[in-house]
N, C-alpha and C positions, 0 to 999 in steps of 0.2 A: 615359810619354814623350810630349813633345810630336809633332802631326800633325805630318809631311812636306810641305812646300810643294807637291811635286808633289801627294799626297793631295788637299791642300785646295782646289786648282785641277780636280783630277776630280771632286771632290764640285761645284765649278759647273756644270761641262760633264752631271754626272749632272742635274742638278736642271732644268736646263733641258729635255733630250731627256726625262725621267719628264712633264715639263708639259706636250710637246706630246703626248705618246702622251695623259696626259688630255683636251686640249681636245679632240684626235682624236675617241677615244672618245664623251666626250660629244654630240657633234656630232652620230656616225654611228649610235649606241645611244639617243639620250634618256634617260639615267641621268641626271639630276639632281646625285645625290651624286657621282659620276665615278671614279677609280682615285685621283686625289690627293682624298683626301675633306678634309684640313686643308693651307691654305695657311698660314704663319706671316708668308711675307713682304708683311706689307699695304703695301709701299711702294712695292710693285713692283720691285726690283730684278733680278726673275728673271724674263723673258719666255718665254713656250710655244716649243721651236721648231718652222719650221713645215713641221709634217708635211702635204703633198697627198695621201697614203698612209700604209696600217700597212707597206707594202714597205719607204718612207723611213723608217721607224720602225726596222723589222728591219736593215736597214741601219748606220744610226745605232747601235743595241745591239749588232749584231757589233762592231762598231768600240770601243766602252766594254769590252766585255767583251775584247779582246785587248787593249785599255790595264790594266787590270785585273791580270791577271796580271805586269805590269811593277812595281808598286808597290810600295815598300820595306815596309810593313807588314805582315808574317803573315796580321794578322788582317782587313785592310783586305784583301788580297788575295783570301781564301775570301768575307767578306761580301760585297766587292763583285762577283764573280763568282755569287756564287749570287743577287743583286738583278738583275743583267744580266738572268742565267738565268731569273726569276719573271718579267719583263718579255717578254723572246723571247716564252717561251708564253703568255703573254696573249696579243699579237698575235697568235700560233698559231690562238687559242682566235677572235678576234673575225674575223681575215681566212678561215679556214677552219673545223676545228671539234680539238677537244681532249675526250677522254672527260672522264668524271669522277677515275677512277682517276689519271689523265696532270696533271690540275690539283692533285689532292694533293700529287704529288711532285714536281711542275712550277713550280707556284708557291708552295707552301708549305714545300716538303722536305721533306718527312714521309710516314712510309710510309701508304699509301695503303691504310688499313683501320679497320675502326672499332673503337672500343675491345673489349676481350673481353668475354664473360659470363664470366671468368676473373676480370677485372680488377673487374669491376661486382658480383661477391659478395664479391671480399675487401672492398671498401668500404661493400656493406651489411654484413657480419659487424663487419666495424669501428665501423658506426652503429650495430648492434643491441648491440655489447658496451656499448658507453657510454650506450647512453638504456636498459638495463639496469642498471648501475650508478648512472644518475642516480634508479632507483625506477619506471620508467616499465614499463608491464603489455602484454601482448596480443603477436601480431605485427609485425613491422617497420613494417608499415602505420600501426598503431593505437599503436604507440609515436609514432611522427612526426606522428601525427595531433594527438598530446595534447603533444608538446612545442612544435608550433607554435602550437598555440593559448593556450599558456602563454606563450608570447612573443613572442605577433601583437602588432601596430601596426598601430591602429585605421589608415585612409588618411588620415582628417582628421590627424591627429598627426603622419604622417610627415616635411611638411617641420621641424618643429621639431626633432621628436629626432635627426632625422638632420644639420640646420643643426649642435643641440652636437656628436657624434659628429664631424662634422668639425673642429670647432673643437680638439676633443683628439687629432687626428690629426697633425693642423697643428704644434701645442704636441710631441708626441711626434716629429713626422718631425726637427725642429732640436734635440730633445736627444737621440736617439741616433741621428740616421744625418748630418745636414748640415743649416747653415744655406741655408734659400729663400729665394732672391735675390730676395723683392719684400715688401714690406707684408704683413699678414696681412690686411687689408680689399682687397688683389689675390686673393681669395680666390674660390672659386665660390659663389656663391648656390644655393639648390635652388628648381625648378619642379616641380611631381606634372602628370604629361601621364595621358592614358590613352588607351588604344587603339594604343599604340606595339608597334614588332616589336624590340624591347630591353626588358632590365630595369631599367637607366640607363645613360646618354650623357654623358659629358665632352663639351657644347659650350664648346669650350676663346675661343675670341673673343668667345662672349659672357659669359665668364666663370659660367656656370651650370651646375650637373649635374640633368638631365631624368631623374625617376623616377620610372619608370612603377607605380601606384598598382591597378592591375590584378590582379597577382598577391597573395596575403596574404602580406603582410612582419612581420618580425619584428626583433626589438632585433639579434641577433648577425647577420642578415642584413643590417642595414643599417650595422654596422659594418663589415664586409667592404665592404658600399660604399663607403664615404667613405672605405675607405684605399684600394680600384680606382680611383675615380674622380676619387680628391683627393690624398693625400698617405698617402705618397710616392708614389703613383700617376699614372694619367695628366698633372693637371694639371702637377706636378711634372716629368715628364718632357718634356710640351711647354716649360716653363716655363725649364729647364735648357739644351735643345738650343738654342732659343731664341740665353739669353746665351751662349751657348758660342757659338756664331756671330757673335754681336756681339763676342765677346770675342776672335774670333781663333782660338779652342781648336778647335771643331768644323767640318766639314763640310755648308756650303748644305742637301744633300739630308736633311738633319737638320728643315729650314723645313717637309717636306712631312711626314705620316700619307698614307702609302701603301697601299692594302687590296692583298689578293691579292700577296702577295709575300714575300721574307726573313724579312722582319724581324717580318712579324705576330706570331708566336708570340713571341717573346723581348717584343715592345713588352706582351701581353698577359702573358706570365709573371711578368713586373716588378712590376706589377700585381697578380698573383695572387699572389704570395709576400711580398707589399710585409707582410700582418700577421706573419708569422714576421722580417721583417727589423726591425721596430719590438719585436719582442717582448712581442706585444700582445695573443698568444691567453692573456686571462687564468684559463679553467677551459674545464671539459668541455663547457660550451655553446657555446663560440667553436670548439673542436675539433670538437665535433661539426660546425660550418656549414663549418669546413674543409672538411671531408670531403663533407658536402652537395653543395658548390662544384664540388669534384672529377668527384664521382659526375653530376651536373647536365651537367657538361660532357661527359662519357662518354654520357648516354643519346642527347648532343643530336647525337654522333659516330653515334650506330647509327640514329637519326630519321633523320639525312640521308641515309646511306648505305641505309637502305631506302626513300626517295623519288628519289636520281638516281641510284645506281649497281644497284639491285635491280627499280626500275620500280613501287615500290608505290602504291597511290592516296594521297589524302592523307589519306584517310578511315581507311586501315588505319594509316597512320601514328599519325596522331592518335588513333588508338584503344589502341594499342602503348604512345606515350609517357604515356596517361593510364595503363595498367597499371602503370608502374614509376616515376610521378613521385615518390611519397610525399611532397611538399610541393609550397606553390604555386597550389594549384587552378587552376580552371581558365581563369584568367588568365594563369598563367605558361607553362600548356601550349600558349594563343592566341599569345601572343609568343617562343616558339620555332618554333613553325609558323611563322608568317610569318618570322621571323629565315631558313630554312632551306632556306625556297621559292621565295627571289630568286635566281637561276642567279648571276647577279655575286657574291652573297655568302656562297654554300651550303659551301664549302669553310672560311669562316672558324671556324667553330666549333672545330675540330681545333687552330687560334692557341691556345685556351685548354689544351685537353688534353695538347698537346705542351708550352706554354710555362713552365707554373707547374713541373713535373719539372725542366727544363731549366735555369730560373734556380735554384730549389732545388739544385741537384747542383752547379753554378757557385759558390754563394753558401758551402755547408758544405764546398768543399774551400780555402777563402780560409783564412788563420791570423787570428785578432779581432786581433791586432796590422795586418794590414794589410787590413783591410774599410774603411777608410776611399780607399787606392788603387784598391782593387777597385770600390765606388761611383763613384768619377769614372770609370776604364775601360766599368765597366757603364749611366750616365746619359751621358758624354761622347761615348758612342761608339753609333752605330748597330750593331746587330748580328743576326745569323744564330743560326741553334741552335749551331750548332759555332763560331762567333768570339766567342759569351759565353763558351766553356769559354776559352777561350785567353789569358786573367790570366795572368801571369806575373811 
């Protein structure tokens, strides 16, 4: 169903008060990147407004946030109250102070704990069943050890195999999920950076995805990339919200990538489940990086949570996640550390752990006759953990 005019006129009034808490912020922090880390609207149509204070800020979001609740939309209704709600506690967090436990569930919605060692053995048991099956010898260690280097990519190599990898991404997201509204030469280019606190970045305006060349990568690693960072993945989703805007269908605050807030986990899940939506894990080597993926994102939930919620050095940290990386070396272990150790950005990791479950659980209670309504609801629409379940 089509947005609500009233909706679509909130989603202005959002986008502008989310701008000025940014410019704020940036102003009063020196963060660079800021809270709206993607602008979409280069034409300016949507001006900061202007905050002299995070009080005016607070202000301003109680206000949003009891509009909010008015909205004719269900789902509009929970999303955009829990964006309000991620917003409030930022300012919380920058005009006074907010734990770490309180930003989990504050600005992220998600319970506020790190993954289990529960959770972290069924997924090694799951990687040791399959790289047992695939022939591979030794413990979990020295199995992982020998399958990536069966299917390392040299760093010289990597922008090329991964440039095709996209290009079949690309080719696969328009025959089985939706045609993307641009050229296929509107495509992202790759740059290999090194020394980055990522493993790759969708720089969606300059049309590029940045990969960092640090860690040892591999074929089925870098196909999980180029469908995260390309299709149907992030760019796609910039790409989407985008003309949905132009087009009348979506909501202004769609113009921004917002960190620390709602919608991180689901924009990241999209992303993470985006190969089971192409039907792209072709064998037990793409399942395996599934699970990799997974388990990656859990140890990087326990790194964190024993640097700011446990008090540990970073030393013990980094001694911790080289215990249980099993891939990577020790470049991926540098660019999770730092990913972990930016206070602005320490909560984000949990976006991935929370988010790929969440679209997964969304996406297999859809009937294949109507995944195609489900896709526009799901790209068209910003959303929360709980207003992706909300297809109807």
């Amino acid at each position: 169903m089509p947005l609500s005019s009233e909706t679509l006129r909130f989603g202005r009034d959002l986008t502008t008060a989310l701008l000025g808490v940014d410019r704020f912020y940036r102003r009063e922090s020196g963060d660079e990147d800021g809270l709206a880390v993607l602008n979409l609207d280069e034409a300016g149509e949507f001006q900061p407004a202007p905050f002299d204070s995070y009080e005016d800020a607070r202000r301003r979001f109680t206000d949003l946030r009891a509009r909010a609740g008015g909205l004719p939309e269900a789902d509009r209704r929970v999303y955009y109250d829990q964006v309000c709600h991620s917003t409030l506690a930022f300012i919380t967090w920058r005009s006074s102070a907010l734990p770490f436990t309180a930003q989990l569930a504050d600005f992220l919605h998600v319970p506020p704990a790190p993954a289990t060692e529960v959770e972290l053995d069924r997924l090694r048991a799951e990687m040791r069943t399959l790289l047992t099956h695939l022939g591979y010898q030794g413990d979990l260690a020295a199995q992982c050890s020998a399958w990536e280097e069966r299917h390392r990519v040299p760093a010289t190599d990597v922008p090329a195999v991964l440039t095709e990898l996209m290009s079949e991404a690309w080719d696969r997201t328009e025959e089985r999920l939706f045609p993307i509204p641009a050229p296929k030469s509107d495509g992202m280019k790759i740059v290999a950076v090194s020394g980055a606190a990522f493993n790759a970045r969708c720089n969606y305006l300059h049309r590029q995805v940045e990969i960092n060349t640090d860690p040892v990568l591999t074929k089925p690693g870098l196909k999980h990339l180029a469908v995260h960072e390309g299709y149907p993945g992030h760019y796609v989703q910039f790409k989407l919200r985008h003309q949905g805007y132009l087009d009348g269908t979506a909501t202004a605050d769609g113009l921004l990538s917002v960190v620390n807030t709602a919608s991180s986990s689901v924009f990241e899940g999209i992303a993470d489940h985006a190969m089971a939506m192409l039907g792209w894990l072709d064998g037990d080597d793409d399942r395996l990086q599934s699970l990799m993926t997974r388990y990656r994102s859990g140890i990087g939930t326990v790194a964190a949570w024993r640097l700011h919620s446990l008090g540990e050095s970073a030393e013990a940290v980094t001694d911790w996640l080289r215990s249980v990386a099993l891939t990577g070396g020790e470049g991926w272990i540098a660019n999770r550390m730092s990913f972990i150790a930016a206070p602005a950005r320490a909560v984000l990791i949990w976006s991935y752990w929370w988010g790929e479950p969440t679209v997964a659980a969304a996406w297999n209670r859809v009937p294949p006759a109507r995944r195609a309504e489900f896709l526009a609801f799901l790209y068209g629409r910003m959303h929360s953990n709980p207003s992706a379940g909300m297809f109807s």
